[in-house]
C-alpha positions in Angstrom: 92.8 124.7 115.1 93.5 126.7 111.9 92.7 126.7 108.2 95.6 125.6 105.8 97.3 128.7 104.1 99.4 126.8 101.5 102.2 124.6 100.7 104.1 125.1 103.8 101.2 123.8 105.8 101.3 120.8 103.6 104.6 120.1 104.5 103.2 120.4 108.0 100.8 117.6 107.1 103.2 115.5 105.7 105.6 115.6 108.7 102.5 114.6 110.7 101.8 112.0 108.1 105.2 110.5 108.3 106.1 110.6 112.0 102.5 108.1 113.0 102.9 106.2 109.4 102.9 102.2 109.8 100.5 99.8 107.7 97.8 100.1 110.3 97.7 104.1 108.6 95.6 104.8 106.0 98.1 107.6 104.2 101.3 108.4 103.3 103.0 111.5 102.0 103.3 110.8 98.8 99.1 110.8 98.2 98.8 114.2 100.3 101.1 115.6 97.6 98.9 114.3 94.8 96.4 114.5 96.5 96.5 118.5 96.7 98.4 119.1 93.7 97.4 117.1 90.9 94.3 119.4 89.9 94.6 122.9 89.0 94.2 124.9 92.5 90.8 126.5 91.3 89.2 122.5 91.2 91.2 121.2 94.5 90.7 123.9 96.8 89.2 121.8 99.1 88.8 122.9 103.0 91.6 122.1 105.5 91.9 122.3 108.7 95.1 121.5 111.2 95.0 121.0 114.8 98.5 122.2 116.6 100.0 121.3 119.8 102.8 123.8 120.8 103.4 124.6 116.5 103.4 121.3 115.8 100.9 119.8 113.7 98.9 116.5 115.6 95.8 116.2 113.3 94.8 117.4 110.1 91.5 117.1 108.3 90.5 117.6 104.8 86.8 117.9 103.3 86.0 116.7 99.8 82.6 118.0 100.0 79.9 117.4 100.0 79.9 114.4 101.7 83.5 113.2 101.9 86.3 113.8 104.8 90.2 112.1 104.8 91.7 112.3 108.0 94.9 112.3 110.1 95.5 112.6 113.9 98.5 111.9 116.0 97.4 108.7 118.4 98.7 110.2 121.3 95.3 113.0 121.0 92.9 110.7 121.7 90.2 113.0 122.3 91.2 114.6 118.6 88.5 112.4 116.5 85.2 114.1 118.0 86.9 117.5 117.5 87.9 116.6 113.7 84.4 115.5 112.9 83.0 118.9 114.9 84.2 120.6 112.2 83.3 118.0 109.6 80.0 118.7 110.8 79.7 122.5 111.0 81.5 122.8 107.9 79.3 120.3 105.6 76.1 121.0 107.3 73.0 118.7 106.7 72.9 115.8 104.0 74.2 112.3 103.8 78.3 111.9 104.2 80.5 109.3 104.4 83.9 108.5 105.6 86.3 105.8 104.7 89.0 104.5 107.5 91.3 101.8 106.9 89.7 99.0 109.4 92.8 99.3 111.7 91.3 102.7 112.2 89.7 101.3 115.6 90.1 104.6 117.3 87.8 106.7 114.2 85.9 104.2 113.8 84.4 104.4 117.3 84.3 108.2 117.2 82.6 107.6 113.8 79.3 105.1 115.5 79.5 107.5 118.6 78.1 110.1 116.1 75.3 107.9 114.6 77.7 106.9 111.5 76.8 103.1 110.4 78.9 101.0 108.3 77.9 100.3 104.7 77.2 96.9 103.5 80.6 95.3 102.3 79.8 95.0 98.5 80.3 99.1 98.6 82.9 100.4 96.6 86.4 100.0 98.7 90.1 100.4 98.5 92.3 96.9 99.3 95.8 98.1 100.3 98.5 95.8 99.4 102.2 95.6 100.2 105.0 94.2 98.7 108.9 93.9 100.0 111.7 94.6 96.8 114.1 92.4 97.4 112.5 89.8 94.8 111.5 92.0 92.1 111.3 90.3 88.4 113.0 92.2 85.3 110.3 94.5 83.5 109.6 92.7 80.2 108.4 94.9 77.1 106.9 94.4 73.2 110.0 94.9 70.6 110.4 98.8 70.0 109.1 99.7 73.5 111.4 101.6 76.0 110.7 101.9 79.9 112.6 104.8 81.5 112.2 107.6 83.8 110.4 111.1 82.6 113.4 113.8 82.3 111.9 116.6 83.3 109.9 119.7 81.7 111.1 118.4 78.4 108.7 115.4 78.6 106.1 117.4 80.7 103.7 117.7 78.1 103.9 113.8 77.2 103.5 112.9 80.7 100.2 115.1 81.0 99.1 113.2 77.8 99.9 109.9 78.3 97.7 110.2 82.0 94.8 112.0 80.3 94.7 109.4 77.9 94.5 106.4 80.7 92.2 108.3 83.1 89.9 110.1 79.6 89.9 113.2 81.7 91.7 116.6 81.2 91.5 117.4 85.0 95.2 117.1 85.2 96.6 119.6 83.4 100.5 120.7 82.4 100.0 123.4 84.7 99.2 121.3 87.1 101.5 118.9 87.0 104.3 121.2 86.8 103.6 122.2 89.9 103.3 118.9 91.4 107.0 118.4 90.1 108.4 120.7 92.4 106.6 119.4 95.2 108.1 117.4 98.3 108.6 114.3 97.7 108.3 114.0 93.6 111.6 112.3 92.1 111.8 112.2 88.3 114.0 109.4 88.8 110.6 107.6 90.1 108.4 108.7 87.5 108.3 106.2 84.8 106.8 106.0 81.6 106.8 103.6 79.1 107.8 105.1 75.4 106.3 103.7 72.1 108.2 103.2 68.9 106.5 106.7 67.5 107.6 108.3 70.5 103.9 108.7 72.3 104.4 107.3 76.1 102.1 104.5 76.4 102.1 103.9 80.4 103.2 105.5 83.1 103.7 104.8 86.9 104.7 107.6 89.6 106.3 106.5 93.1 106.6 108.5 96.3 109.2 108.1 98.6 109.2 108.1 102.2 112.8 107.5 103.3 112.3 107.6 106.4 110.3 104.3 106.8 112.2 103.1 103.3 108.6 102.6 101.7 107.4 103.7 98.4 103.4 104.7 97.4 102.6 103.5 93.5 100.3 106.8 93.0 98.9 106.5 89.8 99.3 104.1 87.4 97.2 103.8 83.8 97.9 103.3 80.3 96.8 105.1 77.0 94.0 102.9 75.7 95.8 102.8 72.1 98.3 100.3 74.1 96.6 98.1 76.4 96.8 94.8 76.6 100.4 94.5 75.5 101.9 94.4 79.1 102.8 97.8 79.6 101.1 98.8 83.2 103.0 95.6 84.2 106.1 96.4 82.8 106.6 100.0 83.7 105.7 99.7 87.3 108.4 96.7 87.6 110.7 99.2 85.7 109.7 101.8 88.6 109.9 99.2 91.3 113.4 98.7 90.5 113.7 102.3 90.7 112.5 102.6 94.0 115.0 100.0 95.4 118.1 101.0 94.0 117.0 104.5 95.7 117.3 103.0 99.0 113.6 101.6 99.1 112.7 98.3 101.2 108.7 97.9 100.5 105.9 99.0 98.0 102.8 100.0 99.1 99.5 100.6 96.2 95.7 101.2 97.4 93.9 100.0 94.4 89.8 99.5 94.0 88.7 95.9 95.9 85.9 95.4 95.2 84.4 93.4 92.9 83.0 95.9 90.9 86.8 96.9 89.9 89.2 93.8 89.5 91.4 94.4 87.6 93.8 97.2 89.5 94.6 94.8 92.2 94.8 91.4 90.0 97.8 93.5 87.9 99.2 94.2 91.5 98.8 90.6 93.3 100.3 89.5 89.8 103.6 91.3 91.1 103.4 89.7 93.9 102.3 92.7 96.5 99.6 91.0 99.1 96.2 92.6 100.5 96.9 93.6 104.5 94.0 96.0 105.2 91.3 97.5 103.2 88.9 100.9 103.8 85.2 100.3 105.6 83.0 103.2 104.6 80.4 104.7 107.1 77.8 106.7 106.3 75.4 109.2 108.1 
């Protein structure tokens, strides 16, 4: 085991991320990449740790502390899980925390009740991942005046940052920030879509990771300037993106959006595309 030294070791991750992925996995390279990058590195330097079998990365672990840990590990280390949460333990030291596996997760999840961890009741806050194939997609339909299309580059970097402080009311994702992210295995402009206004703001966005490999796509975020909702837009932009996605070689969407009934609306906008729910997170706490 070994702390992560920087963006090489997230590529690391990624391979790791990429080589177990299937829909029974809980992440996929495109939300370690925003994961790490879209905060400035001062608010997401978070700890990480990578196991390594012969240079080769076969789990990785990540704390969010104080009570939070996101976790990958190669199936074929079985004995991997109890190690990971070792250092979860060590590292965040006494106080409640919880962990969130996808409830295919069997393997954590046992490691998880081993160590006294106990599952939370199920109106708890929770993610509902849903998938959707691309070969059915309708056409993006916009208000008069409004224009879907991918960002360009630097020249609309400081649009883009606006248009997502402005859906998220938060300044934690900064233009520095983000211009990082850009150059940052696997961002595409070409999957970064906004939607423009008639005055030239960008109203909605919607960014898409690539995983060519498996041919699948993570919708990673989404939102919409508040000055522009209701018209359509978060619809219409991630169809615009969608289409994207497929005429770059991609076969299935995937999009992780709040279940609960606390937070509907994220995955009412998504079923209304036609993606379906096939697993969702189980939180247990200690």
């Amino acid at each position: 085991m070994r702390k992560y030294e920087g963006v090489r070791d997230l590529r690391a991750m990624q391979e790791l991320t990429q080589r177990v992925w299937s829909l029974a996995d809980p992440h996929h390279v495109g939300d370690l990449a925003w994961g790490r990058f879209m905060f400035p590195a001062e608010q997401a330097d978070w700890p990480i740790a990578l196991w390594e079998d012969d240079g080769r990365v076969v789990a990785w672990a990540w704390a969010q502390l104080p009570d939070d840990l996101r976790l990958q590990i190669d199936p074929a280390y079985p004995g991997l899980p109890a190690e990971v949460l070792d250092w979860f333990d060590e590292l965040a030291g006494d106080g409640t925390r919880e962990i969130n596996p996808l409830d295919a997760q069997n393997d954590v999840r046992e490691a998880l009740l081993k160590r006294g961890y106990e599952p939370v009741d199920d109106d708890a806050p929770f993610f509902a991942h849903h998938v959707r194939e691309l070969d059915d997609l309708p056409d993006p339909v916009l208000p008069e005046g409004f224009t879907a299309r991918a960002v360009r580059g630097v020249e609309d970097l400081d649009r883009r940052v606006a248009v997502h402080q402005a859906a998220w009311n938060s300044t934690k994702v900064t233009r520095e920030s983000y211009g990082t992210l850009m150059t940052v295995w696997p961002y595409r402009t070409g999957l970064d879509w906004v939607v423009e206004a008639p005055n030239g703001h960008f109203a909605s966005n919607c960014l898409i990771w690539y995983d060519d490999v498996h041919r699948v796509g993570l919708i990673e975020p989404v939102g919409t300037d508040p000055e522009f909702r209701r018209l359509g837009l978060a619809r219409a932009v991630c169809l615009a993106a969608l289409h994207a996605l497929a005429e770059a070689g991609g076969e299935r969407a995937i999009v992780c959006p709040r279940g609960d009934a606390a937070y509907p609306v994220p995955q009412e906008l998504y079923r209304g595309m036609g993606f379906r729910p096939y697993g969702r997170t189980r939180t247990y706490r200690r």
